[in-house]
C-alpha positions in Angstrom: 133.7 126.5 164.2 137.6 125.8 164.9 139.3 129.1 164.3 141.3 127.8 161.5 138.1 127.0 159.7 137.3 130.7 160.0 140.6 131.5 158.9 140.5 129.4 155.9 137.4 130.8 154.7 137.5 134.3 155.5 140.2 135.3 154.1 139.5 135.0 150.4 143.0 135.8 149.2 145.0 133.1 151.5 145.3 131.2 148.1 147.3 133.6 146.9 149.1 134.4 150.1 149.8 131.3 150.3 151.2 131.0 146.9 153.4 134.0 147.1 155.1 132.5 150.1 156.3 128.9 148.5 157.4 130.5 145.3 159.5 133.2 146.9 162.9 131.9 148.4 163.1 135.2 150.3 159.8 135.3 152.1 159.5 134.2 155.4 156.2 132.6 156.3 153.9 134.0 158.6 152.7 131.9 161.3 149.1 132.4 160.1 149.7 131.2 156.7 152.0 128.2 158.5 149.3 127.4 160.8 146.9 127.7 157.3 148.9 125.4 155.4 149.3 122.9 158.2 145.3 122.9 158.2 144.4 122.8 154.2 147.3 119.6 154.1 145.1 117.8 157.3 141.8 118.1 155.4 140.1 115.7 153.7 138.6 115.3 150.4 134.7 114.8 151.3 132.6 112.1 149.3 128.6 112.4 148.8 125.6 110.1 148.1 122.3 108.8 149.1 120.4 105.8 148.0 117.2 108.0 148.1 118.4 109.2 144.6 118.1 105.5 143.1 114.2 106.0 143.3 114.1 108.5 140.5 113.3 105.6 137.7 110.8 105.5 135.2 107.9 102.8 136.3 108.2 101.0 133.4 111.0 99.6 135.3 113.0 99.1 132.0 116.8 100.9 132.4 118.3 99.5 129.8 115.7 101.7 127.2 116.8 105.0 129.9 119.9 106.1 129.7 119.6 107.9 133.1 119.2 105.4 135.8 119.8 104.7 139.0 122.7 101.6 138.1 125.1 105.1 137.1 125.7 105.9 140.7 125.1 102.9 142.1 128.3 101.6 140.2 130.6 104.5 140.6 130.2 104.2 144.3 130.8 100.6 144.2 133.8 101.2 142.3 135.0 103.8 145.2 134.4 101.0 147.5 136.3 98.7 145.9 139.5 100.4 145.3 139.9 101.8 148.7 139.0 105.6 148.0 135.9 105.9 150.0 137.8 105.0 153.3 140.0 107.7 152.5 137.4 110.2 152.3 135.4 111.6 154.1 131.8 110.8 154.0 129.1 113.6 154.0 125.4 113.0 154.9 123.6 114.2 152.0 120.0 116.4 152.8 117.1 117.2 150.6 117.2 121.6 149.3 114.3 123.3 150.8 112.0 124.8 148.0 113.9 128.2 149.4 116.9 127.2 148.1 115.8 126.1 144.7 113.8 129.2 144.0 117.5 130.9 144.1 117.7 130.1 140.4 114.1 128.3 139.7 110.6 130.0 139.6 108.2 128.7 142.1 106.1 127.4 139.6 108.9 125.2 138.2 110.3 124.0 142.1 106.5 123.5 143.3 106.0 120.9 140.2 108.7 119.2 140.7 109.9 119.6 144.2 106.9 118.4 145.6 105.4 115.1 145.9 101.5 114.4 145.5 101.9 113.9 149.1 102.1 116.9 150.3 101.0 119.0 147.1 97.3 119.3 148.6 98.4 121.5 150.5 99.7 124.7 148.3 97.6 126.9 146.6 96.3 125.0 143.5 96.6 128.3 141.3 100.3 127.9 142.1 100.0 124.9 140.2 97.0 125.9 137.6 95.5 122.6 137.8 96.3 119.1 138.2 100.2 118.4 137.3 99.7 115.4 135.3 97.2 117.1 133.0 99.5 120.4 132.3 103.6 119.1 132.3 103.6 115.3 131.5 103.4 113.1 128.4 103.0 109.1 128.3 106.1 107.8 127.1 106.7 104.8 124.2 107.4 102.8 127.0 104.2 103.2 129.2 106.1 105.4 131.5 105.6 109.4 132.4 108.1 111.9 131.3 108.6 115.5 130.5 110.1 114.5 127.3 111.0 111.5 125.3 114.2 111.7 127.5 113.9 113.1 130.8 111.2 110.5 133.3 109.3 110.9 135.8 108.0 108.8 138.7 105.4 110.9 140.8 105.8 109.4 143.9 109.8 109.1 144.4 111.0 111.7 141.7 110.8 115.2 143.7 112.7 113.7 146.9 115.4 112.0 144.4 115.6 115.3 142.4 115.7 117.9 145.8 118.6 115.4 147.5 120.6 115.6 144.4 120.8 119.5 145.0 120.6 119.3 148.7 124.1 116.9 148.4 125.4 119.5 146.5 125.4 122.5 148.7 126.0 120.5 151.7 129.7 119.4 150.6 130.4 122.9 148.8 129.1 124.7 152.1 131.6 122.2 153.8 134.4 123.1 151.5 133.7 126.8 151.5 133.6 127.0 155.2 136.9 125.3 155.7 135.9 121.7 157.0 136.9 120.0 153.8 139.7 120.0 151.4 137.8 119.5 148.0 135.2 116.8 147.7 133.0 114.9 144.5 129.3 114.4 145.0 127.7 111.2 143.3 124.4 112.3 142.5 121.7 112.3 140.0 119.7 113.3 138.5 122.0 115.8 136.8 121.3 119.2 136.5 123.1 121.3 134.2 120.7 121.5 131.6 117.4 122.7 134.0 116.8 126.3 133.3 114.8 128.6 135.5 111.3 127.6 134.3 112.2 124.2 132.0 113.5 121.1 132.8 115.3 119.1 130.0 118.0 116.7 129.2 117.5 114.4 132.3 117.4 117.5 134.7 115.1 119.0 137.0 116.5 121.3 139.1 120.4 122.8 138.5 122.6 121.6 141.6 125.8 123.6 140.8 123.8 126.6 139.4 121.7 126.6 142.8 124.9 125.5 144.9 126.6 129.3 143.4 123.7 131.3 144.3 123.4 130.1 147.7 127.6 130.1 148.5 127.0 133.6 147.9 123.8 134.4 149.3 124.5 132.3 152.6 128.2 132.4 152.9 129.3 135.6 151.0 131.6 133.9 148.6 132.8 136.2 146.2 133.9 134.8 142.8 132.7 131.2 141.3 134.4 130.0 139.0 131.9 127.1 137.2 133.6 124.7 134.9 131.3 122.7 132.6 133.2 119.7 130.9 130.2 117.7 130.2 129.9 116.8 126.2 126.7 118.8 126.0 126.4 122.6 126.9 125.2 123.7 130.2 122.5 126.1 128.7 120.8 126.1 132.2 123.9 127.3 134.0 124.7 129.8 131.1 121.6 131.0 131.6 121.8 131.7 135.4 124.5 133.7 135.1 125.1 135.3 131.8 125.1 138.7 133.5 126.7 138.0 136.3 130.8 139.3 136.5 130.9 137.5 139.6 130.5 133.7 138.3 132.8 133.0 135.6 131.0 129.8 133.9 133.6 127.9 131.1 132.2 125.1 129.3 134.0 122.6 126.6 131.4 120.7 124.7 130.2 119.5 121.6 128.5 121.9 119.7 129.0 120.9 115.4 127.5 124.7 114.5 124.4 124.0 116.6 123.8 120.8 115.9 124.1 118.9 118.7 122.1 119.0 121.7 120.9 121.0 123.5 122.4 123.7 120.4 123.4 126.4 122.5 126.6 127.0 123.8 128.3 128.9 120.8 131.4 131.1 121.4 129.5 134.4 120.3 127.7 133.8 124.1 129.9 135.5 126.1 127.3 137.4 128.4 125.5 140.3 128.6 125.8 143.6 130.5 127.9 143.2 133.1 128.2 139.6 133.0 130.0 140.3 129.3 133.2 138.1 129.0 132.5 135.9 132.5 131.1 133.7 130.0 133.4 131.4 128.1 132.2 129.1 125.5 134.7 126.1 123.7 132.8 124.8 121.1 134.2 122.2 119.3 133.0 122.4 115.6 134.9 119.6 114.0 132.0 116.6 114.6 133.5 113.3 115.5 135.8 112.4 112.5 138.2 111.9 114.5 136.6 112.8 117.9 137.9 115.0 120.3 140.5 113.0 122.4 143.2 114.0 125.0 145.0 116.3 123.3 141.7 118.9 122.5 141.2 118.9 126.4 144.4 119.3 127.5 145.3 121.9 125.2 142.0 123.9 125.9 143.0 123.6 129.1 146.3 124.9 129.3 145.5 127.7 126.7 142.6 129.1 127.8 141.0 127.8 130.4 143.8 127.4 133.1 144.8 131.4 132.2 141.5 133.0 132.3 140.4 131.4 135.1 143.9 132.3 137.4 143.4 135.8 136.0 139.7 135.7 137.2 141.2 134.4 140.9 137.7 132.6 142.1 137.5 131.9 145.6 136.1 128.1 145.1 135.5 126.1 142.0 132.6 124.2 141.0 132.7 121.3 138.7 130.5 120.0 136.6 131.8 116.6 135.7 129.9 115.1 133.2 131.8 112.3 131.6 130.3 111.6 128.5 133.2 112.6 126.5 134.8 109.4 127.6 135.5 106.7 125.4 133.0 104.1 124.9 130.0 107.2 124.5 128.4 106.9 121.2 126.5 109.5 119.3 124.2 110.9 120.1 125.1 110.7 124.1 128.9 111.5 123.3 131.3 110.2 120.3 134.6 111.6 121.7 137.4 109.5 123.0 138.9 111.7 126.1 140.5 108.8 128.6 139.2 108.6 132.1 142.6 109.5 133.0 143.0 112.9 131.2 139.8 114.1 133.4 141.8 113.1 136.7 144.6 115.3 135.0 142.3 118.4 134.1 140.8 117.9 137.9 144.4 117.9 139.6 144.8 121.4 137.2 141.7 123.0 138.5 143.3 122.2 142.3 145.8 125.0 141.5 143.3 127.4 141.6 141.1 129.1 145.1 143.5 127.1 147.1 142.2 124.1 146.1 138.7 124.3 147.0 137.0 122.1 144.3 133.9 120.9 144.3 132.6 118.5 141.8 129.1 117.3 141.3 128.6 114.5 138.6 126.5 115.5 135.6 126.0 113.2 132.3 127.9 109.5 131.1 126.1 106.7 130.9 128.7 104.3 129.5 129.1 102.7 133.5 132.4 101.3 132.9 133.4 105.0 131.3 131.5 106.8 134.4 133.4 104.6 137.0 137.2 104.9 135.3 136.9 108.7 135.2 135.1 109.3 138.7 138.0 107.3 140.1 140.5 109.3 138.4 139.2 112.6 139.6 138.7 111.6 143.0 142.5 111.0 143.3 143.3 113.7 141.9 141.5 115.4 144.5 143.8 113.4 147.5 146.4 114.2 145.5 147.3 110.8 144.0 148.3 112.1 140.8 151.9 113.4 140.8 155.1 113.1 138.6 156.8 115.8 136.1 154.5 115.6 132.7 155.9 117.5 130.3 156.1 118.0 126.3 158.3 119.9 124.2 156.2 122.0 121.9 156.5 123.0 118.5 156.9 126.3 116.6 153.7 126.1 115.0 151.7 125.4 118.0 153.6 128.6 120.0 151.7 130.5 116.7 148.8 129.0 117.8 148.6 130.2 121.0 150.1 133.5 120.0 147.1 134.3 118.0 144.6 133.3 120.4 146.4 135.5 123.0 146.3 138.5 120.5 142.5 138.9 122.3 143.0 137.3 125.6 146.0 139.7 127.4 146.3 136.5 130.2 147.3 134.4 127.5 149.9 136.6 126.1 152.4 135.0 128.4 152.2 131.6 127.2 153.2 132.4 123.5 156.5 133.3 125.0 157.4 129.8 127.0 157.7 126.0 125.8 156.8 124.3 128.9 153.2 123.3 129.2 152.1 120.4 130.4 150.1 118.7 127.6 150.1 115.4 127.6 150.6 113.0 130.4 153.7 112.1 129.5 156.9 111.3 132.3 159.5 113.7 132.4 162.3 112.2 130.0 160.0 110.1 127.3 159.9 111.9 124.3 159.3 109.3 121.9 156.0 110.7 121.0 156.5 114.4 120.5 156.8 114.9 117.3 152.9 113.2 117.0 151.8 115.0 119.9 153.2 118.2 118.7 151.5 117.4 115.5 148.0 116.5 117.4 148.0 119.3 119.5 148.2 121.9 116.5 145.4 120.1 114.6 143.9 120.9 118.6 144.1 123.8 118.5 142.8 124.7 115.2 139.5 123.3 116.4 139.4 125.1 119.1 136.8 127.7 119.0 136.1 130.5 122.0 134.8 133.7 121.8 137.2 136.3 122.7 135.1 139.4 124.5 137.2 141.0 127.4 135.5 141.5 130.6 136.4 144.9 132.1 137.2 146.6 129.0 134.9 149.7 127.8 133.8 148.9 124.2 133.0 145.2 123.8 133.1 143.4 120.8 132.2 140.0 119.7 134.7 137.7 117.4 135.1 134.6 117.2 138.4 132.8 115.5 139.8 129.4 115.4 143.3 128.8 115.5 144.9 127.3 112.8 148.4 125.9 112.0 151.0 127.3 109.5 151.1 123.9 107.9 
């Protein structure tokens, strides 16, 4: 490995080395962070797929009925193709996880059944699987196809190598961004995998990529501190799960949650962890249903408020994504219903890049809308060469500075922002204010649907509130 891959890897605080030096006009810089910044500005951004994941389709051979199919990533690569981005990236060779590194987070039971096809399944210990799979985990679906439930298929012979290169894709361009060989990078997988739990699978997924990708950055590598965001529209319950004690993964999710009623139902902002995983768990649960639907200005704002400060005050050594976009526009209920732009997730991803020195990894998770999918993948992935750039700012209003100043009444980190005016909010050029008085307007009806729990990590008694901000109106 070229010593400045060491370097940029082993030193888990050259981020904020780094940092320190540019905004300081009296610091010098030291020719190991010159020599470090001259190496993180020659990476690349690293791109991931393999067709093997198109074979995980149901054999009724009917995608239009499946929401999950193989045309998702087939188009969003396409599209990467097509405007030039996949020539500017660098391409990674995905592999299929061993059954090793899926037991990190699964039980054997649950990666033996489906991580292995009927191939080779003759050969394990049948009590491992008590009995024959088809008779124990499957149902026959309306449409003469196999599945675990009416949503998530199965295809016996093509599912388990689909499903284990999904995860395999995952760790190899995190392991490649971790280690220094990559700037950032996007994975185009499926299936997705944020909803697979230790010993269930659900909600189109098997096995949990980014969950299993953490673990093994940690076990493998020695990574230190993961910070996991979850923007997907519904709840990661099987990433929560994985680490809900855990102080050294720091898991945020924004979804749609309507008071439990919308799949999968978890993911409400009394979760905050457990022992000593209490307050590395950050639920924003939006409660206000789809009239009107989250948009722009709810992401932005969550962003900015609470997301962006927790995790800088948590100072993760890499980021993981999981980019689910089906909170774009065009998703209907039950699959969605909010009209977030394609563009505002290349904004949110271009955020995130301010943070563990710009290691970001994202791994696609749910949007099925393909037009939706394709928009918002090509947003993020420039964002992560750095296309997106300009001055965006918004004057903000008194009310909204309330806002934020009771929210930060149980988040110290935040207390800071209740004293400035100049947070990026919308996406709007430096010098067109037009809008602001509606976007003001917008973003303190934002925030007053806004709902995270406010536990402290680190602190010696712990307790659980939740509050929504709300305008003085």
């Amino acid at each position: 490995q070229h010593p400045l891959q060491q370097m940029a890897f082993q030193s888990s605080l050259s981020h904020r080395a780094l940092g320190r030096t540019k905004s300081s006009p009296a610091g010098g810089v030291s020719p190991i962070n010159c020599a470090l910044m001259h190496w993180l500005l020659w990476l690349s951004a690293g791109l991931v797929y393999d067709s093997l994941m198109l074979k995980h389709q149901c054999v009724c051979g009917n995608a239009h009925i499946h929401p999950e199919h193989a045309g998702r990533v087939q188009s969003i690569w396409s599209r990467l193709q097509e405007t030039g981005l996949l020539s500017r990236c660098e391409r990674i060779r995905g592999r299929k996880a061993s059954v090793d590194e899926i037991q990190s987070v699964h039980s054997e039971f649950h990666t033996l059944l489906y991580g292995t096809s009927p191939l080779n399944r003759h050969k394990l210990d049948h009590k491992k699987l008590l009995g024959p799979i088809s008779q124990k985990m499957y149902a026959v679906l309306p449409c003469g196809g196999i599945g675990v439930d009416s949503d998530t298929v199965w295809n016996e012979m093509h599912s388990s190598a689909a499903v284990r290169m999904a995860v395999g894709s995952v760790i190899e361009l995190a392991f490649k961004v971790a280690g220094g060989e990559l700037k950032n990078g996007f994975a185009v997988v499926r299936p997705p995998g944020h909803h697979a739990e230790e010993s269930t699978a659900m909600g189109f997924c098997f096995f949990n990529s980014v969950a299993i990708t953490a673990k093994l950055l940690q076990q493998k590598l020695g990574v230190g501190k993961i910070l996991i965001v979850d923007w997907d529209i519904h709840h990661g319950n099987g990433t929560q799960q994985a680490f809900y004690n855990d102080p050294s993964v720091l898991y945020i999710s924004l979804h749609r949650y309507d008071d439990g009623n919308f799949f999968p139902g978890s993911g409400a902002p009394e979760e905050v962890g457990s022992g000593a995983g209490v307050g590395f768990n950050v639920n924003i649960a939006w409660i206000g249903g789809v009239e009107p639907p989250m948009g722009d200005v709810e992401y932005l704002t969550a962003f900015r408020t609470v997301v962006m400060p927790i995790a800088q005050q948590f100072s993760p050594d890499i980021v993981l994504v999981s980019a689910g976009f089906d909170a774009v526009e065009g998703h209907q209920s039950p699959l969605g219903g909010y009209n977030v732009s394609a563009k505002c997730f290349g904004q949110l991803t271009k955020l995130l890049m301010d943070l563990a020195g710009g290691r970001v990894v994202m791994a696609l998770e749910g949007g099925h809308d393909l037009t939706a999918i394709c928009d918002a993948s090509e947003a993020c992935v420039s964002a992560l060469l750095g296309d997106l750039v300009g001055d965006y700012c918004l004057s903000l209003s008194k009310d909204f500075l309330l806002c934020v100043l009771e929210t930060s009444q149980h988040w110290p980190c935040l207390q800071t922002l209740s004293q400035t005016s100049g947070y990026v909010l919308m996406e709007t050029p430096a010098g067109t204010q037009g809008q602001s008085e509606k976007d003001e307007a917008e973003t303190v009806s934002a925030m007053a649907s806004l709902s995270v729990d406010v536990e402290q990590p680190g602190s010696a008694e712990h307790t659980e509130t939740s509050r929504s901000a709300s305008s003085n109106h």
